[in-house]
C-alpha positions as CSV (number, residue, x, y, z in Angstrom):
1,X,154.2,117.7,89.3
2,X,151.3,116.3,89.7
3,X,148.6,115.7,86.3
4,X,145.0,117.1,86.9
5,X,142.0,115.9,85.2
6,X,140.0,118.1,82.5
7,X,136.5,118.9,82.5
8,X,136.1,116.7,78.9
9,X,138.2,114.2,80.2
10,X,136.3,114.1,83.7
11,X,133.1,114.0,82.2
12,X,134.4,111.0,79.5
13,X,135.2,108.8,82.5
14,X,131.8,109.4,84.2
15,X,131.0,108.6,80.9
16,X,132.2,105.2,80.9
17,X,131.7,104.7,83.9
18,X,127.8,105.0,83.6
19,X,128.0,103.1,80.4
20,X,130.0,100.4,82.5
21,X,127.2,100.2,85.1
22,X,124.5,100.1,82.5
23,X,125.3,97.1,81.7
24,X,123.0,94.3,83.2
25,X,125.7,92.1,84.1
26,X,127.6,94.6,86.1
27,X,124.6,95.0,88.0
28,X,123.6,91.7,88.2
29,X,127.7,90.9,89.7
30,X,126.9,94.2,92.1
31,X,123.2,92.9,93.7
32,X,124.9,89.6,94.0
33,X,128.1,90.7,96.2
34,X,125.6,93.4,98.2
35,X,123.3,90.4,99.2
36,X,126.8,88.2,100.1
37,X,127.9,91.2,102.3
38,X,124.4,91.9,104.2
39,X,124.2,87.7,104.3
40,X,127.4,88.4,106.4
41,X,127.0,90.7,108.6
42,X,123.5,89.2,109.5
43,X,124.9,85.7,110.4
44,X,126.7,88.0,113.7
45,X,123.1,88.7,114.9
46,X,122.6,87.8,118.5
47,X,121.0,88.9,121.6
48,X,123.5,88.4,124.3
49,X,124.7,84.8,124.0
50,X,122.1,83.6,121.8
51,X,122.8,83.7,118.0
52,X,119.7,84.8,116.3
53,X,119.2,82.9,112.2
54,X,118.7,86.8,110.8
55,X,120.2,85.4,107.9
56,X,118.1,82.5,107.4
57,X,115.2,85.1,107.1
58,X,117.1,87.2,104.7
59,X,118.1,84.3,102.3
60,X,114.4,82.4,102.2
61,X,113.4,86.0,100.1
62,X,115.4,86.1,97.7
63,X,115.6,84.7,94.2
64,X,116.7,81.3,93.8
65,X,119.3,82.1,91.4
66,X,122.8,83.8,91.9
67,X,121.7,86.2,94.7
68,X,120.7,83.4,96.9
69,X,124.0,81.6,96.5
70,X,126.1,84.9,96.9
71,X,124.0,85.2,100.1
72,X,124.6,81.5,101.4
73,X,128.3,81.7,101.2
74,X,128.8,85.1,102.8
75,X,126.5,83.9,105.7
76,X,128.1,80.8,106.4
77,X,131.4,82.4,106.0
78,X,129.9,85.2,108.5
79,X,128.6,82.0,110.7
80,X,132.1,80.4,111.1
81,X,134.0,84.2,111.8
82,X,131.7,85.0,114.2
83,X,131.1,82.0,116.0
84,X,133.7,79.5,115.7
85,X,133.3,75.9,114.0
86,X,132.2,74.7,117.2
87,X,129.0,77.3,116.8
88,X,128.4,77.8,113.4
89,X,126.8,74.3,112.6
90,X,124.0,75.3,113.3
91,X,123.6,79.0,111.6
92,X,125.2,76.7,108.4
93,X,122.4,73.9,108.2
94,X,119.8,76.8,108.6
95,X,121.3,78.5,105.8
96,X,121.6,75.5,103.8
97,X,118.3,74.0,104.5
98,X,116.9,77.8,103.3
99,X,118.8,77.4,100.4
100,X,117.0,74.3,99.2
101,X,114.0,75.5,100.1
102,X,114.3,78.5,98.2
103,X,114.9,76.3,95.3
104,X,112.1,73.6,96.0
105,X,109.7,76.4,96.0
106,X,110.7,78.8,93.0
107,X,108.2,80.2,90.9
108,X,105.4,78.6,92.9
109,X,101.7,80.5,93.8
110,X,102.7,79.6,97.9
111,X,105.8,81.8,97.5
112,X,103.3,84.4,97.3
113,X,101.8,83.9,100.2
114,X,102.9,86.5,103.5
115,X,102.8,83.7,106.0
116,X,104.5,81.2,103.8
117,X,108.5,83.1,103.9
118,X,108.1,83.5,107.4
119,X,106.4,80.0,108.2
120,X,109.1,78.6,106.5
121,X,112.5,80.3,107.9
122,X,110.6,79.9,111.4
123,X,110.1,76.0,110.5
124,X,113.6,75.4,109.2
125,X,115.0,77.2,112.7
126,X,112.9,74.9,114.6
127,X,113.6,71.8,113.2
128,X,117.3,72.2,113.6
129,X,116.9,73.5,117.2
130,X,115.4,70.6,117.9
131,X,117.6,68.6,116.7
132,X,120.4,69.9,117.9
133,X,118.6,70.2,121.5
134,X,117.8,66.5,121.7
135,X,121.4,65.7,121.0
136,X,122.4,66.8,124.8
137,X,121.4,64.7,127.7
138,X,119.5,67.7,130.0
139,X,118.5,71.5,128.7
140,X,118.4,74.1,130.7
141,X,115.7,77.0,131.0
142,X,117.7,79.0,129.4
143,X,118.5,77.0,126.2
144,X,115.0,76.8,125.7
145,X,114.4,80.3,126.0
146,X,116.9,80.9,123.2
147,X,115.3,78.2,121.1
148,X,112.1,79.9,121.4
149,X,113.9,83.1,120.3
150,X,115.7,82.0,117.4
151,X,112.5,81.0,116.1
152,X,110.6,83.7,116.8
153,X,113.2,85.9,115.2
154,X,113.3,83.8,112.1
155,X,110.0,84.4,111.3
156,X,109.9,88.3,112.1
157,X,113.2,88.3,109.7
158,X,111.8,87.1,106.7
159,X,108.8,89.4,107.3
160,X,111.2,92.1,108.0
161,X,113.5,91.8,104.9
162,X,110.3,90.9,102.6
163,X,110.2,94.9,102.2
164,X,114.0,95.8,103.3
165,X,113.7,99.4,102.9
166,X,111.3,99.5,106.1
167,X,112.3,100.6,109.4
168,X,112.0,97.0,111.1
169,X,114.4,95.7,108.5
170,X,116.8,98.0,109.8
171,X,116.4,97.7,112.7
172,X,117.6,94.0,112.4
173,X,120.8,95.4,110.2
174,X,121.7,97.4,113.2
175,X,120.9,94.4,115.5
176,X,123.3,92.7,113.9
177,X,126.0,95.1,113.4
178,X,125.8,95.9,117.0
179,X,128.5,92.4,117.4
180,X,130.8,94.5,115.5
181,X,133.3,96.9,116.7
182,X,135.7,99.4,114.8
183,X,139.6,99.8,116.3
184,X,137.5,98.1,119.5
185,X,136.5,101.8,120.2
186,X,133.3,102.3,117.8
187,X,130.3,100.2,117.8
188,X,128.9,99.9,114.4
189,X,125.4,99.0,115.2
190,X,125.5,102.1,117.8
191,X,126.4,104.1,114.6
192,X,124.3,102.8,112.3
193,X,121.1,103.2,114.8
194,X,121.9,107.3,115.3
195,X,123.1,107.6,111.2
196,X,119.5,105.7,110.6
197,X,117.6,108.2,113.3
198,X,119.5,111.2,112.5
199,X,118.2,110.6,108.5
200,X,114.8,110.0,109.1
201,X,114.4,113.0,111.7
202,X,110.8,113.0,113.5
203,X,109.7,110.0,112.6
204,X,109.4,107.9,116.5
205,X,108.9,105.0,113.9
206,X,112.4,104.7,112.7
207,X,113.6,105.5,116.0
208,X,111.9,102.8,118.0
209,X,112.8,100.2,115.5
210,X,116.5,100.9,115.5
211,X,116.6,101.4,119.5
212,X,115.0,98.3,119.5
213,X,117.7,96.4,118.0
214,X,120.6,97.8,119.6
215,X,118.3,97.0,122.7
216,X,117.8,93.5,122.0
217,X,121.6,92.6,121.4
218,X,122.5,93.3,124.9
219,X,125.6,95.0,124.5
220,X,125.0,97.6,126.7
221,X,122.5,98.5,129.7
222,X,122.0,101.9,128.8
223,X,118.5,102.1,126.9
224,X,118.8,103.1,123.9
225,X,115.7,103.3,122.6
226,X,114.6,106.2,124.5
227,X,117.2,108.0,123.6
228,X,116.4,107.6,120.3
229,X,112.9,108.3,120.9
230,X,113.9,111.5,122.7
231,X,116.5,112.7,119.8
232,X,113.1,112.1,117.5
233,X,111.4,114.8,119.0
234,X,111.8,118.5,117.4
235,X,114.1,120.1,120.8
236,X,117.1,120.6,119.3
237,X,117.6,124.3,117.7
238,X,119.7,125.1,114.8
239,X,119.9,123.4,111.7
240,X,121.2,120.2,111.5
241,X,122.4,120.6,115.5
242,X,119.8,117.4,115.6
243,X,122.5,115.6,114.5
244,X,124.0,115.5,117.9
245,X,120.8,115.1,119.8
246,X,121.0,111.1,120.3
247,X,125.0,111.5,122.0
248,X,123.2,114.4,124.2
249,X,120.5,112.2,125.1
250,X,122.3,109.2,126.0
251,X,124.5,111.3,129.1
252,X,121.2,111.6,131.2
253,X,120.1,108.2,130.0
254,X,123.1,107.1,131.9
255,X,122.4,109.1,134.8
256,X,118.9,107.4,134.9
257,X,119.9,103.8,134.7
258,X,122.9,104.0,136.9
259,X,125.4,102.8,134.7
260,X,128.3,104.7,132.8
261,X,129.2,103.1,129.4
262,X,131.4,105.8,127.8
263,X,131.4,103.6,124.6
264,X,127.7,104.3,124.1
265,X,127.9,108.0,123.4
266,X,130.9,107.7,121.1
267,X,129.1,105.1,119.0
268,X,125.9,107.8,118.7
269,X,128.3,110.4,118.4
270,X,129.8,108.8,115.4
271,X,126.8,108.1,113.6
272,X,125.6,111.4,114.1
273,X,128.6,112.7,112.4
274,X,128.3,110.5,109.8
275,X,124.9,111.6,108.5
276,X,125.7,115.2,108.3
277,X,126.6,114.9,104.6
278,X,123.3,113.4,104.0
279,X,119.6,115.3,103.8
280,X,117.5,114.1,106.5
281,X,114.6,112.6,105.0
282,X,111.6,114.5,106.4
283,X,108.2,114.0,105.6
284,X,107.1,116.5,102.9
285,X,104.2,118.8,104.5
286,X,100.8,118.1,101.7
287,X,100.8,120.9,99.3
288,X,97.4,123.1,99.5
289,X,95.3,122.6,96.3
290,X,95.3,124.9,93.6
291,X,92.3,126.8,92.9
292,X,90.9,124.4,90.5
293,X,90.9,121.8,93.3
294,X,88.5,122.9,95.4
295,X,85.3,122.3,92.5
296,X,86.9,118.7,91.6
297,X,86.9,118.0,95.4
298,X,83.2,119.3,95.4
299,X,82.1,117.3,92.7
300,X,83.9,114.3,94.0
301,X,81.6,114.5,96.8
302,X,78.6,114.6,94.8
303,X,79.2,112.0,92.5
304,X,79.9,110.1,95.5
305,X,76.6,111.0,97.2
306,X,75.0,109.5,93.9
307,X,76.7,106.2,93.9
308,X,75.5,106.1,98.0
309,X,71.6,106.6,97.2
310,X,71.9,103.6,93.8
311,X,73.9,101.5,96.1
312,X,71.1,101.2,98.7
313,X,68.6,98.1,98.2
314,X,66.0,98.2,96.3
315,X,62.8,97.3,97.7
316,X,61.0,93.9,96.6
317,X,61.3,90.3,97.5
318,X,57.4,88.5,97.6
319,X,56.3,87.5,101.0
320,X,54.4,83.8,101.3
321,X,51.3,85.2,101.9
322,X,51.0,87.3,99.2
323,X,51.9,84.6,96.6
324,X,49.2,82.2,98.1
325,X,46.7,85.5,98.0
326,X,47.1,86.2,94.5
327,X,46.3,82.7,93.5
328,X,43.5,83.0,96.2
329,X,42.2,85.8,94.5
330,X,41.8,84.1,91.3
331,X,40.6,80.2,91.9
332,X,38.9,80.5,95.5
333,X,36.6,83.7,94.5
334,X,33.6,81.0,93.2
335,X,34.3,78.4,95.9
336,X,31.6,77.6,98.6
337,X,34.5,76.9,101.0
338,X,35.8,80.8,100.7
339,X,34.8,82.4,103.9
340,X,35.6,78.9,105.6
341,X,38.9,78.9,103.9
342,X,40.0,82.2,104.1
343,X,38.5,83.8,107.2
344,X,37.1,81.4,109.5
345,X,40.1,79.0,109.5
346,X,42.6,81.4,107.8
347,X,45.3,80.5,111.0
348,X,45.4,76.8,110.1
349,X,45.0,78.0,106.1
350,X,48.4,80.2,106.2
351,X,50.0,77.6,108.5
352,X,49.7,74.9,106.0
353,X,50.9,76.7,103.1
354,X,53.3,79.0,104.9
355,X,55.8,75.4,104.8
356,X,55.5,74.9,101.4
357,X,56.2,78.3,100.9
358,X,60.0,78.7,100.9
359,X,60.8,75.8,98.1
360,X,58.1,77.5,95.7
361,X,59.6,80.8,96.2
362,X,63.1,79.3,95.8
363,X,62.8,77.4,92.8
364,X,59.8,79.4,90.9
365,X,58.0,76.3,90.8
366,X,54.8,74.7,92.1
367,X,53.9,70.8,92.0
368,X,50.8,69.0,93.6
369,X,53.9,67.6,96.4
370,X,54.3,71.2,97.9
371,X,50.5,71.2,98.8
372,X,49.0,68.0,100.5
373,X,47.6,69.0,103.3
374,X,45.9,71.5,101.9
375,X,45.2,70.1,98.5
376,X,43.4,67.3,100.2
377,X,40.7,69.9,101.5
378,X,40.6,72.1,99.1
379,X,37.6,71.7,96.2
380,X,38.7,73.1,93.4
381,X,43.2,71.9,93.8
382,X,43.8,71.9,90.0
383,X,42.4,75.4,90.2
384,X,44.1,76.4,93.2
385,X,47.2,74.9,91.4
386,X,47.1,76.9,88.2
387,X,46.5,79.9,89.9
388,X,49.5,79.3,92.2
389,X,51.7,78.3,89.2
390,X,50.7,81.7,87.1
391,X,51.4,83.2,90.2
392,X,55.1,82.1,90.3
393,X,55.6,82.6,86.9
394,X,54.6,86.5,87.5
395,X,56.6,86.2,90.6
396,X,60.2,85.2,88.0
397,X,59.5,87.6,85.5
398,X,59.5,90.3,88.2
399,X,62.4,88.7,90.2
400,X,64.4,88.7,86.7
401,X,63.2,92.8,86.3
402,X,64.3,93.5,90.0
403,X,67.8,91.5,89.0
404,X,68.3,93.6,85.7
405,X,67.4,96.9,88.0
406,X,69.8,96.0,90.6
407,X,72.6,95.2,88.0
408,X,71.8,98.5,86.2
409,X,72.1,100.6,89.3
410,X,75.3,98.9,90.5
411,X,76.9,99.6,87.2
412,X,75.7,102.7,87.2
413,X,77.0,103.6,90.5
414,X,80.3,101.9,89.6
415,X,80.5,104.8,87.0
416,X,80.2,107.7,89.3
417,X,82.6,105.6,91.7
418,X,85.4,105.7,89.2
419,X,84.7,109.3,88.1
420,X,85.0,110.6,91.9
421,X,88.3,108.8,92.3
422,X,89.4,110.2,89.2
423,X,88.1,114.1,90.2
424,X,90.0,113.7,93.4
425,X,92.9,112.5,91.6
426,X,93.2,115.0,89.3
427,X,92.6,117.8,92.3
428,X,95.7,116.4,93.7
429,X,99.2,117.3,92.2
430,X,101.4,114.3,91.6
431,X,104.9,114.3,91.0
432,X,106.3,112.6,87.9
433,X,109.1,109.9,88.7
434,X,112.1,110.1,86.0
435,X,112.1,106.8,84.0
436,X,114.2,104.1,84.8
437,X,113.6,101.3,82.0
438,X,112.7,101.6,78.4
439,X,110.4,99.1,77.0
440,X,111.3,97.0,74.7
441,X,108.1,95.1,72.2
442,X,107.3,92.6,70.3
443,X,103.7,92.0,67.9
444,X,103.1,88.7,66.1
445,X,100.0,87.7,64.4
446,X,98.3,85.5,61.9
447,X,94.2,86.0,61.2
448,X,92.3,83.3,59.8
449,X,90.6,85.6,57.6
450,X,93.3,88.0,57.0
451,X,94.3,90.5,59.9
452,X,91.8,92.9,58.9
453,X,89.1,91.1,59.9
454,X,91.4,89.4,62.8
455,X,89.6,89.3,66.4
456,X,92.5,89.7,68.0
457,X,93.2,93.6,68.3
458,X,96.0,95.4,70.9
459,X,97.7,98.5,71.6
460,X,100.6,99.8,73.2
461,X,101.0,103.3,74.7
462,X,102.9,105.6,77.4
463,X,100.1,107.0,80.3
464,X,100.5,109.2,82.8
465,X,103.8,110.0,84.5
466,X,106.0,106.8,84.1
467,X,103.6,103.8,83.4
468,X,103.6,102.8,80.0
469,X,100.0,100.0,78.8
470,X,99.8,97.0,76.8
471,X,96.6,95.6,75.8
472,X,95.6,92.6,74.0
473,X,91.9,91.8,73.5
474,X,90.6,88.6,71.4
475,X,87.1,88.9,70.1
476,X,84.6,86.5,70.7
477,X,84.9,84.3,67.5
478,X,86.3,85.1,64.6
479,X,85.9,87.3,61.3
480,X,84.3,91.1,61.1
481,X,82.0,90.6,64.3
482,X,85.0,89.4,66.5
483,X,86.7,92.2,64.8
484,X,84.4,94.8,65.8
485,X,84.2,93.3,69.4
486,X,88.0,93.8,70.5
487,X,88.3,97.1,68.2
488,X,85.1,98.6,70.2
489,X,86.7,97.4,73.9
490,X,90.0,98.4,72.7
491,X,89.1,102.1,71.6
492,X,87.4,102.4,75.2
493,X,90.0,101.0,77.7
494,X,92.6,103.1,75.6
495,X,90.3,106.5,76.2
496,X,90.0,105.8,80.1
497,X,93.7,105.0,80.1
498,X,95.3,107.6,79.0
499,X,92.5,110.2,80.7
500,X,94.2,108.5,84.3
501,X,91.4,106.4,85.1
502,X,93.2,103.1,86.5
503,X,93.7,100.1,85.3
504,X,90.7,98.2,87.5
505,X,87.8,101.5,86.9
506,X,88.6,101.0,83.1
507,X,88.4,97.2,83.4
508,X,85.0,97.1,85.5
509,X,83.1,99.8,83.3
510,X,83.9,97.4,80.0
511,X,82.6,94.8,82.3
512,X,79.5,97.0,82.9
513,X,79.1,98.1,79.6
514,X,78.6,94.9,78.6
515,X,76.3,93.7,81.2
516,X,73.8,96.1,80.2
517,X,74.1,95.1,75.9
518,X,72.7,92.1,76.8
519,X,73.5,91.3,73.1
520,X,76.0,88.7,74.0
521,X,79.7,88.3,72.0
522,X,82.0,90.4,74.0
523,X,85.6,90.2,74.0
524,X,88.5,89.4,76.5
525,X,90.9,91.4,77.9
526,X,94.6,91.7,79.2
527,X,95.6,94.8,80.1
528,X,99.5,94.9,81.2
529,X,100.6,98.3,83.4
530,X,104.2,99.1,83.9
531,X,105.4,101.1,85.9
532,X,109.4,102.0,83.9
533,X,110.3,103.9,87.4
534,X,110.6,100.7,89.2
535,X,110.4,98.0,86.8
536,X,107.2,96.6,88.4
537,X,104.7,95.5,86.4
538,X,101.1,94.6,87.4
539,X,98.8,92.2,84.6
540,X,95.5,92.2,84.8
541,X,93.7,89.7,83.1
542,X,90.3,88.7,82.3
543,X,89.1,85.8,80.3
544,X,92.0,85.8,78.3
545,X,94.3,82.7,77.4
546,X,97.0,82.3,79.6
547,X,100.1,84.4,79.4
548,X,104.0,83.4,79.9
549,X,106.9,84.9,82.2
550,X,110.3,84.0,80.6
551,X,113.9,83.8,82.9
552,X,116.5,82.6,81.0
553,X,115.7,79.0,80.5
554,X,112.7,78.9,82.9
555,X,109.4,79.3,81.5
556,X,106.1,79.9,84.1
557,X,102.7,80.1,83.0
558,X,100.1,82.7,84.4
559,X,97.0,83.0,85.1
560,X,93.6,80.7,85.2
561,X,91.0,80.1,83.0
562,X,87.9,82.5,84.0
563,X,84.7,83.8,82.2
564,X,85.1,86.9,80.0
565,X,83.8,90.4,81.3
566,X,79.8,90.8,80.6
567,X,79.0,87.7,82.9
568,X,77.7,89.4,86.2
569,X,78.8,92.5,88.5
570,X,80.6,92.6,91.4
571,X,83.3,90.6,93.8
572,X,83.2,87.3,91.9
573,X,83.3,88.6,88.7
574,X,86.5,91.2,88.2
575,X,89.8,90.7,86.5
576,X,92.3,88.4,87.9
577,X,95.4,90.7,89.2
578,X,99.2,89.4,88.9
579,X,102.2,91.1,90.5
580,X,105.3,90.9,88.1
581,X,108.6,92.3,88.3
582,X,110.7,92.7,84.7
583,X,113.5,94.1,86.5
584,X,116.3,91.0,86.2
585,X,115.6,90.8,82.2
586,X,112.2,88.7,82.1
587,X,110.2,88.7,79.3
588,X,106.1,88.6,79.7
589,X,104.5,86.9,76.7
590,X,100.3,87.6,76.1
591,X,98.7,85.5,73.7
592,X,95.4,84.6,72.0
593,X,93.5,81.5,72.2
594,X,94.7,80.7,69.2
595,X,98.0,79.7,70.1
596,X,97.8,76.4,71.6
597,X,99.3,76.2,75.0
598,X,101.7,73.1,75.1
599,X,103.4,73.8,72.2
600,X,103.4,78.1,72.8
601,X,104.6,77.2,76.4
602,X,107.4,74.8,74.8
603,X,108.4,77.2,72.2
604,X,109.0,79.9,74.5
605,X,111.3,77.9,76.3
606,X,113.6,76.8,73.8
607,X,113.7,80.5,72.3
608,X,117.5,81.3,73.2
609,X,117.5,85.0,71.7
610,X,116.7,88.3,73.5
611,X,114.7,90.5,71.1
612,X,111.1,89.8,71.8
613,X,110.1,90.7,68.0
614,X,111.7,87.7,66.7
615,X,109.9,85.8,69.8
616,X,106.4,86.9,68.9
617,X,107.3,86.6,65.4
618,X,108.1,82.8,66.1
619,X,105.2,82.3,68.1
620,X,102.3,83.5,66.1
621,X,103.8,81.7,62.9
622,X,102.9,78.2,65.2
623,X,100.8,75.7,63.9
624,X,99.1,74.1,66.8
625,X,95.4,72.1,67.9
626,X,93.8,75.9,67.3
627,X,95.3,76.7,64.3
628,X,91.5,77.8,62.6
629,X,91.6,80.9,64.9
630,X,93.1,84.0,64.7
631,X,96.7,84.0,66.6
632,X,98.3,87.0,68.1
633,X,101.4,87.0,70.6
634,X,102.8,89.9,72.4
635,X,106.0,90.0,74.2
636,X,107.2,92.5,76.5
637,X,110.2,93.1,78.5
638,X,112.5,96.1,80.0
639,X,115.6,97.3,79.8
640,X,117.6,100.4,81.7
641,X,116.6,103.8,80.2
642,X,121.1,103.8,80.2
643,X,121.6,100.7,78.0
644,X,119.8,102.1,75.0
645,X,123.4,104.0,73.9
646,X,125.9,101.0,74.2
C-alpha cells in the first residue's frame, strides 16, 4: 500500500526546497549548467551545410567567471557531437578565442559599448575563417558564401543574446534546435517555433523571428514563416483552438509550394500541444484613467505649454553697427568731420569698422590694432576709442544680464518639465512588482570636527513600488557651513524622491537651485536607485569622489572626476549615469573625498568578509593623504528577499 504525502509534510518539503534554492550557490550551480546547456544546443546551429558560431555570440556576453566556462565546455562538447572532430575545430577555436576575449576584456568601459560584443564575436569568426580558408589550395563560391555567413551571424548573435529574452534571440534558439530531432519523428526547433508563437499570440513580431529561423536552417522547403505569420492573426475561434492554428496553416502552405513534408505539421502540431498548459502572453489592452486622471493630464499640458514659451530665445545679441553708433554718438558729435564721416562717406565708414567688428564683440575688448584704417583718419581716435571701449563694457554687462536671464528661464522651465512628467505619471496607474532582493547596508564615518558638524550627510530609504535610494552628499568644505550644504541638498532630493519625481528631475533641479544662489559652496551628490525586483541598480553621480564595485576578489573603480552641480545648465553639465547590476552578490561602495583613493581602493580588496557594516566600518576608520577632512563610506549590496530566513 502505497504512503501518501500530508498537507504539513507537503508544504515542509516545498519548504526546504525553497530554502534550498535560496541559497546563492544553488543558484549560482543552476545559471551555470543552464548557460552549459543553451552553449550546447547553440553549437548545432546551421543553415543547411554551413555551421553558423551562435555560440560564439552567446559566450562573448557573458560574465567572465564560472558561466562562461560552463558555456565553453558545453559548446565545444555540442561542436564535436554535432559535427565530428573533423568539423568541430573550428566552432572549438571560436569558442576558445571568445573565451579569452571575454577575459582580456572584463570589467572594462568598451564592454559597454553595443558594437563592441558584436564587433568582437564577428572579428573572432573571421579571423579563423580565414585561416582556415587559406589552408586549402582553391575555394569555391560557395565556401565563401558560408564565410561571409558565419560572420554575419556572429555578429547578429551577440546582439541577439545581449537581451535573450527578445524575440530575435529566440529565434536563433529555434534556429538551432531545428538540427535536432526527437525518436527521428519530431523536430524540436519546429516545436519550439509554434510553442514560442502559440505563447505570444498576435504579436507578427515573435512570429516572424521564429519563422525566420526555422527558415534559415533549411531543413525543410515548406515556408514557415508565413505560416507563422498567418497563425498570428486573430482567425481562429474558440479559446485556445489558436493553439492549433500553425499545424492548420502549414497543410495549404504545402499546397502552395508544391512540396509535402508530413514532418512539418507534426513538429507544429507538437508545439502547439505543448503550450496549452501555458497562458498565452497577450498584450494587456491600456487601462482607461480614472477620474482624477483627466485634470493631471490637463495640467500636464499646461505646464508643458509654459516650459515651450521660456524655452524659446530670448531676443538680444548687439549688431556691429550699433556698437560703432553708440560710441559715435558720444566722441564724433563735436567733430568737424561728422557729416563727412557719418553721412557723406558712411559706406566706406561701416566697411572699415564692420572687420574689426567680430573680435571686439567676441572678446569685449577694444585696442588701437582693431582700428587702423580708420583710426588713421579719424581726428579725435583716443576719443573715438574711449567711447568704443565704454561701449563694450555696456555691451558685457548686458551680455552677462541676457546670460543670467537665459539660465533663469531654462531652470525655470526645467521645473515645470519635471512637474508635467510627474502629473502624467501620477494620472497613470502603475503596477507594483513584488520584491525580489532585500538590501543589505553599511554607514561608516569619521568628522574632523565631530559628526555633527560633518559635511558628509546621507540617507537611505524605500520609494515608490520596488526601488529602494541611497544618497551620499559631501559639503563643500568642512565644519557647520559644509554641514548645512549637504543637510539642505539632502532634505530636497529626499522630498522629490519619495513624491516619485525620478532620479535625474531631482538631480537637475538641485543643479538649478543652485545656479540661481549664486552664493557659491554647494555640495556633491551620489544618488544610488535600486530597483529590489530585478537586482538592477542605476548610480548617478555628480561631482562626487569615486565609488567602488566589489566581486569577490576583484575591485573596479567608478566614475570620473567632474564639477559639482551649480556650475552651468544644460547637456554638458548633468550627472554622470552608471548601469550596475548587484544581482551575483556585488557590493557598491560610495565614499567621500576624504578617503583617499589608493589606499580605500586597496582596502576594499583585501576585505574577505561579507557584511558591508564591518566594510564601511573599516574604511572610514582609514588614515590616508586626506585624513583632515570629514570621511564617510557607504556600502551597499543585495540579497534574495528568500535568504533572510536561513
Amino acid at each position: 500500500m502505497g504512503h501518501s504525502i500530508g498537507t504539513p509534510e507537503r508544504e515542509a518539503l516545498v519548504q526546504k526546497g525553497k530554502e534550498l534554492w535560496s541559497r546563492p550557490s544553488v543558484r549560482r550551480l543552476a545559471g551555470h549548467l543552464r548557460d552549459g546547456l543553451t552553449a550546447f544546443v547553440l553549437s548545432a546551429a546551421a543553415s543547411g551545410s554551413v555551421p553558423l558560431p551562435l555560440c560564439l555570440g552567446f559566450l562573448v556576453g557573458l560574465e567572465a567567471d564560472w558561466s562562461a566556462l560552463a558555456a565553453a565546455a558545453g559548446g565545444c562538447l555540442g561542436a564535436f557531437l554535432f559535427w565530428g572532430a573533423g568539423g568541430c575545430l573550428e566552432p572549438i577555436a571560436g569558442m576558445v578565442a571568445g573565451l579569452l576575449g571575454a577575459a582580456v576584456f572584463a570589467g572594462t568601459e568598451l564592454r559597454k559599448r553595443p558594437w563592441f560584443l558584436p564587433a568582437l564575436s564577428a572579428g573572432v569568426t573571421a579571423a579563423l575563417g580565414a585561416v582556415f580558408l587559406l589552408g586549402k589550395s582553391s575555394v569555391p563560391g560557395a565556401e565563401l558564401l558560408g564565410y561571409l555567413l558565419r560572420t554575419a551571424f556572429a555578429a547578429l548573435s551577440a546582439a541577439a543574446f545581449a537581451r535573450p529574452k527578445g524575440p530575435w534571440a529566440a529565434g536563433l534558439m529555434v534556429l538551432a534546435l531545428c538540427q535536432i530531432q526527437v525518436l527521428k519523428v519530431v523536430n524540436l526547433g519546429l516545436g519550439a517555433a509554434a510553442l514560442l508563437a502559440c505563447l505570444h499570440p498576435g504579436s507578427l513580431l515573435w512570429a516572424l523571428a521564429c519563422g525566420a529561423g526555422a527558415d534559415l536552417s533549411r531543413i525543410t522547403a515548406v515556408p514557415i514563416t508565413p505560416v507563422l505569420c498567418l497563425a498570428a492573426l486573430p482567425l481562429a475561434p474558440g479559446k485556445g483552438l489558436y493553439r492549433l492554428a500553425p499545424a492548420l496553416w502549414s497543410c495549404p502552405a504545402m499546397c502552395v509550394a508544391g512540396t509535402f513534408d508530413p514532418y512539418v505539421p507534426l513538429g507544429l502540431l507538437a508545439g502547439g500541444l505543448a503550450s496549452l498548459p501555458f497562458p498565452g502572453k497577450t498584450a494587456r489592452p491600456k487601462a482607461a484613467p480614472p477620474p482624477a486622471a483627466a485634470p493631471l493630464e490637463a495640467a500636464a499640458g499646461a505646464l508643458e505649454y509654459l516650459r515651450e514659451l521660456l524655452e524659446q530665445p530670448v531676443p538680444g545679441g548687439v549688431r556691429p553697427g550699433e556698437l560703432f553708433d553708440q560710441a559715435a554718438e558720444e566722441a564724433c558729435r563735436g567733430c568737424s568731420r561728422w557729416s563727412q564721416c557719418w553721412e557723406q562717406e558712411a559706406e566706406e565708414t561701416y566697411r572699415l569698422l564692420s572687420r574689426a567688428a567680430p573680435p571686439i564683440l567676441e572678446r569685449c575688448q577694444v585696442t588701437q590694432e582693431d582700428l587702423p584704417a580708420f583710426l588713421s583718419r579719424c581726428r579725435r581716435p583716443d576719443a573715438f576709442l574711449e567711447a568704443t571701449d565704454r561701449a563694450v563694457a555696456r555691451l558685457r554687462l548686458r551680455r552677462q544680464y541676457e546670460a543670467k536671464l537665459r539660465e533663469g528661464r531654462q531652470a525655470l522651465a526645467n521645473q515645470y518639465r519635471f512637474l508635467a512628467r510627474f502629473l502624467r505619471e501620477a494620472a497613470e496607474e502603475q503596477p507594483e512588482a513584488a520584491p525580489q532582493y532585500r538590501v543589505e547596508l553599511g554607514i561608516g564615518a569619521t568628522g574632523k570636527f565631530g559628526l555633527r558638524a560633518s559635511g558628509d550627510r546621507g540617507a537611505h530609504f524605500p520609494g515608490p513600488g520596488a526601488r529602494y535610494y541611497v544618497i551620499l552628499c559631501d559639503g563643500m568644505g568642512a565644519g557647520p557651513g559644509a554641514a548645512q550644504e549637504s543637510a539642505g541638498a539632502l532634505r530636497l532630493l529626499v522630498g522629490m524622491l519619495q513624491a516619485g519625481l525620478p532620479p535625474e528631475a531631482a538631480l537637475e533641479t538641485l543643479n538649478d537651485l543652485y545656479v540661481l544662489r549664486e552664493t557659491g559652496g554647494f555640495s556633491t551628490a551620489d544618488l544610488l536607485e535600486l530597483h529590489l525586483d530585478t537586482g538592477r541598480a542605476t548610480l548617478y553621480k555628480w561631482g562626487g569622489a569615486p565609488s567602488y564595485v566589489k566581486y569577490r576578489h576583484t575591485v573596479q573603480k567608478i566614475g570620473t572626476a567632474a564639477p559639482p552641480p551649480g556650475v552651468g545648465i544644460g547637456k554638458s553639465h548633468r550627472a554622470e549615469v552608471i548601469r550596475l547590476s548587484l544581482q551575483k552578490g556585488q557590493t557598491l561602495v560610495l565614499a567621500s573625498d576624504g578617503l583617499a583613493e589608493a589606499e580605500t581602493q586597496s582596502r576594499i580588496a583585501e576585505f574577505t568578509g561579507q557584511s558591508p557594516k564591518a566594510l564601511a566600518a573599516l574604511l572610514a576608520a582609514g588614515t590616508g593623504a586626506q585624513e583632515e577632512d570629514d570621511r564617510t563610506a557607504v556600502a551597499v549590496c543585495l540579497r534574495p528577499v528568500s535568504s533572510a530566513t536561513t
